[in-house]
C-alpha positions in Angstrom: -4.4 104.3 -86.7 -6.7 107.4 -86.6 -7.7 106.9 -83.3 -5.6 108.9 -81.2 -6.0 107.0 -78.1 -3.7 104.2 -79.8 -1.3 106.6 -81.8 2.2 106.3 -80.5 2.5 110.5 -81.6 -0.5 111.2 -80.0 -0.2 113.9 -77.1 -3.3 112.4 -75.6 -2.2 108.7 -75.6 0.8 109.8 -73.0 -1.4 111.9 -70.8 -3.9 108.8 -70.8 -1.1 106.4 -70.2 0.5 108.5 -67.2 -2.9 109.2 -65.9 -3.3 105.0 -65.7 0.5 104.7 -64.3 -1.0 106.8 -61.8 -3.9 105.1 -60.9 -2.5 101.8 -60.9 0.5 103.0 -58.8 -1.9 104.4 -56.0 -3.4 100.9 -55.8 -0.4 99.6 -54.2 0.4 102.2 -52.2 -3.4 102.3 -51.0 -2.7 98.7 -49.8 0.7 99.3 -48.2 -1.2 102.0 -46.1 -3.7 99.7 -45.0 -0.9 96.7 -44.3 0.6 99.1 -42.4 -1.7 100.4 -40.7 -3.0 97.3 -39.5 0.4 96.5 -38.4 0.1 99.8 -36.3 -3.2 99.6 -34.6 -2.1 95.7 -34.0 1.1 96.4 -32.0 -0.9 99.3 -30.4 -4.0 97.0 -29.4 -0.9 94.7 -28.3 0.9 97.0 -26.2 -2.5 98.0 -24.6 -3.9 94.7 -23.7 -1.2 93.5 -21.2 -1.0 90.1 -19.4 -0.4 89.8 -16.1 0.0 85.8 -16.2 2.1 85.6 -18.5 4.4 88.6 -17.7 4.6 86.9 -14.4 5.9 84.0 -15.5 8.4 85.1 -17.8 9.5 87.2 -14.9 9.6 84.2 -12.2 11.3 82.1 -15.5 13.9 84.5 -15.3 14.6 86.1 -11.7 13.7 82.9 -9.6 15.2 79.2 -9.7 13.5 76.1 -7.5 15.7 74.4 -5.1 14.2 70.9 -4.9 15.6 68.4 -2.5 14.4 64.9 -1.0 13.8 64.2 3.0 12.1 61.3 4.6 8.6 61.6 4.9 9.4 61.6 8.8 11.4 64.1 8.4 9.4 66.2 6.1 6.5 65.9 8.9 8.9 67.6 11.3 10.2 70.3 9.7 6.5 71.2 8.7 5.5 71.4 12.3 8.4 73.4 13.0 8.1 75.8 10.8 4.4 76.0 11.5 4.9 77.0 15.2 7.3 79.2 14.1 5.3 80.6 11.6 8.1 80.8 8.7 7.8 79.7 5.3 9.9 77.4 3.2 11.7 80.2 1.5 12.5 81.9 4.6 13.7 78.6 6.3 16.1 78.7 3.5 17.3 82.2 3.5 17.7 82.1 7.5 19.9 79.0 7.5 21.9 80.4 4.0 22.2 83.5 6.9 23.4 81.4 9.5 25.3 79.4 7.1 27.1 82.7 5.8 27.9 84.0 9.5 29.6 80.9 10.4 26.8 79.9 13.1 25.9 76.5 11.2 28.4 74.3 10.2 
């Protein structure tokens, strides 16, 4: 064991051997960096690229409910005309007579 680079006394042998803890241990870290960086510049690209759509509909999912009923077909006919003369939507058929319903004017 005259070869200093494998003597367990050898001075030289421990600054080799740190010097390779070293290097291996930046290895790692390099590819933590890297994970995380990709992580980064993912949520970032995330963030940036928003979606309109699908906010939308997680917004309408969670603000707005459908109120689904059955009429006649008769029935349905009429209440389309009406409401095209008067020029009123569905939804605000609804709100005026939940109005009128509220003031005690339709019973």
């Amino acid at each position: 064991m005259d070869n200093k680079n494998h003597s367990w006394n050898s001075s030289s042998w421990q600054e080799d051997q740190k010097s390779d803890f070293k290097e291996m241990d930046l290895i790692p870290s390099l590819h933590l960096i890297i994970y995380f960086y990709r992580l980064i510049v993912n949520f970032i690209y995330m963030e940036e690229k928003f979606n309109k759509v699908k906010y939308n509909q997680q917004y309408n999912k969670e603000h707005y409910k459908q109120f689904k009923t059955e009429l006649k077909a008769e029935e349905k006919k009429e209440l389309d005309c009406i409401l095209k003369e008067k020029g009123m939507s569905k939804v605000e058929f609804i709100r005026k007579a939940k109005e009128l319903l509220e003031k005690g004017k339709l019973k």
